[in-house]
N, C-alpha and C positions, 0 to 999 in steps of 0.2 A: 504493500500500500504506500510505503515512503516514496517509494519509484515512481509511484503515479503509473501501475501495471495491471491496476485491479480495475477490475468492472464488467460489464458484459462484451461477450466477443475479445477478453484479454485471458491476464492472469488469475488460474484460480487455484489454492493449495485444497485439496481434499483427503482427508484422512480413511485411510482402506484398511482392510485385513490384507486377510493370506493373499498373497503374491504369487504365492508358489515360488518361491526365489528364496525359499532359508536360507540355504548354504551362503548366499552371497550379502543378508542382512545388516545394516538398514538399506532396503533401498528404495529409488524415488523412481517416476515414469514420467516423463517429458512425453503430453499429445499435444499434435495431433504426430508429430515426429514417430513415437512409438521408440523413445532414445531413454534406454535405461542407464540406473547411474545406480552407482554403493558409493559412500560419505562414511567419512570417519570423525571428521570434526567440522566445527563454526565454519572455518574457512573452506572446507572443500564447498558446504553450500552453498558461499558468499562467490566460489570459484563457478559453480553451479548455473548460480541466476546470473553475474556480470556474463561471463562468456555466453551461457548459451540464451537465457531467457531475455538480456539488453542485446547481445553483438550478436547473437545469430550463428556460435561458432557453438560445434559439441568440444566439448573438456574429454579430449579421449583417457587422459590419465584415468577419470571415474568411470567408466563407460563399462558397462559390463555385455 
């Protein structure tokens, strides 16, 4: 929301269950991309939203 990314037709954070992706936990799902991501900490999600949800690039470092 600080971004000014929220709203309809933008950014939206939704909280799920099962993934089916234990082994690779915590992880997050970029749509309409379909670009999965595992985090470890603050900064890989902050690495997460700059790169990919402002610039448009995937973080392949997180990239599962």
């Amino acid at each position: 929301k600080s971004l000014g990314m929220a709203g309809v037709g933008r950014v939206r954070i939704k909280q799920a269950g099962c993934l089916d992706r234990c082994a690779e936990c915590p992880v997050m799902v970029v749509y309409p991309e379909e670009v999965w991501y595992t985090f470890i900490d603050e900064q890989d999600v902050d690495d997460i939203i700059n790169q990919h949800l402002v610039a448009g690039q995937i973080v392949e470092r997180l990239k599962i």
